[in-house]
C-alpha angles and dihedrals in degrees: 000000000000124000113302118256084239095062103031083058087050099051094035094044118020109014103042096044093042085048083049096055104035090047081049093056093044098052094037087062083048091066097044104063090046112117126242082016088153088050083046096045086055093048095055092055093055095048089051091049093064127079079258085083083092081067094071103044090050087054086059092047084054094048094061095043087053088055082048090057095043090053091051097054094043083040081061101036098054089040085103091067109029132346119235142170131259099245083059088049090048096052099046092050078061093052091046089062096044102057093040088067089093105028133082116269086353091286093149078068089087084052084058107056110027076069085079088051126099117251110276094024101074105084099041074061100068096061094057091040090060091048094051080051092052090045083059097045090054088065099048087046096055099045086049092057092051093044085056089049090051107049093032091120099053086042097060097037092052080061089232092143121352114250092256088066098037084055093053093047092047097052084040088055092048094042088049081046104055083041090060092043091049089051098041092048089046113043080138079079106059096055101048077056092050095049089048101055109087110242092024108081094083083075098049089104091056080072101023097106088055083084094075093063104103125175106264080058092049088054091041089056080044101062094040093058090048086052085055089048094047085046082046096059095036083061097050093047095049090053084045089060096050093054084054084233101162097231122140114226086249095064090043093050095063106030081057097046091052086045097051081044093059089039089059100044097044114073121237147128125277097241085049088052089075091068094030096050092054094045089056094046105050085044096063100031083041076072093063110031136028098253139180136201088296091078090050088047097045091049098043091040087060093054090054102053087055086048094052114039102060103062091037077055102040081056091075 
């Protein structure tokens, strides 16, 4: 059964472009309340008028291949319930994005994309989207935890936070990881829990198809998580790079990992995440490097071009 002509005439004529225009506005007053935005502005023109330019454009390449990849893994993980093919993935990872603008840690993502989902099935669907989004959580845990290790040193000394708390982070961070790896190796687990509750059993079926998730699928999930998050930090570099901004991929690799980490662990709502994404971030590689505002525009431009493509494309 394919989308029903109702709701494709909602999303392609009333809800994208109205996603389009209001996330416009939103990020449009953003910008506006940025300091030094003429000194930025002029700094953007430079950058685009270097052979750097190519930057951009590959971070755009990449964009879409992350959103590939992102399709695949939810195109596997709902293939218990329906088959469908990658173009419907893909537009319903576009329609994920669009709908978690406005909501609190991009919930209204599972709304998104259940849409592209047959009656009766999407509900069942909710349960395997929010593993494919734990499975990418555990990465960005994990390569928060060793971008903390790592910088541990240049943490402490910059007196962000004193070695009894890092400490304490940093066994909180390992302790939430081994949690979500538990949970995520032993979904068995949850629904022997749910039958066993008495009055819940009437929404067993809502996980049921969680129990043909075997290992070799999980770690499928996994890797392909791991292959987003390499995509992710290719993309930042390259954008690095265009703003002319003297960091080594090694340093990038692991400020970005511990800023996607706090973005994922403090809740907010998509549109909040492009400032917060640049003050995190000039905060850590402010660590390593003497930067200016740059750093703040190249990360937060980043987090708008992710905010704003998908509902100008859900709109087609």
């Amino acid at each position: 059964m394919r989308l029903s002509k109702n709701i494709k005439i909602f999303i392609n004529y009333f809800l994208g472009p109205l996603l389009f225009a209001w996330l416009s506005w939103a990020i449009y007053r953003q910008i506006v309340k940025q300091p030094n935005l003429e000194t930025a502005w002029q700094g953007i023109k430079s950058s685009f008028s270097t052979s750097l330019v190519w930057n951009l454009i590959a971070v755009v390449v990449l964009m879409i291949a992350n959103w590939s990849i992102e399709a695949i893994k939810w195109k596997i993980s709902v293939k218990p319930i329906q088959q469908i093919s990658f173009l419907k993935a893909f537009r319903a990872v576009l329609s994920g994005v669009s709908f978690s603008v406005s909501t609190p840690n991009r919930v209204g993502e599972y709304l998104g994309r259940v849409l592209y989902m047959d009656e009766g099935n999407r509900l069942k669907t909710i349960s395997i989207t929010i593993v494919g989004s734990i499975s990418q959580l555990i990465i960005t845990v994990l390569m928060g935890c060793i971008g903390l290790i790592v910088l541990r040193n240049e943490i402490i000394g910059s007196q962000l936070i004193s070695p009894l708390w890092f400490k304490v982070t940093l066994y909180g961070v390992i302790g939430v990881l081994s949690g979500l790896l538990l949970f995520y190796f032993r979904l068995s687990w949850l629904i022997k829990w749910v039958d066993r509750l008495p009055g819940c059993n009437r929404f067993a079926y809502l996980i049921k198809a969680l129990e043909d998730f075997d290992t070799a699928l999980l770690f499928r999930l996994l890797l392909l998580s791991a292959v987003r998050f390499v995509v992710f930090i290719i993309q930042y570099y390259l954008l690095f790079q265009l703003f002319e901004v003297s960091i080594s991929w090694w340093e990038c690799l692991w400020s970005v990992s511990i800023t996607f980490f706090v973005l994922a662990v403090i809740p907010s709502f998509a549109i909040a995440d492009i400032g917060l994404r640049g003050e995190v971030g000039i905060k850590l590689i402010g660590l390593l490097h003497s930067i200016t505002w740059v750093c703040c525009l190249q990360l937060s431009l980043y987090g708008l071009l992710i905010l704003l493509c998908p509902p100008s494309l859900a709109v087609y």
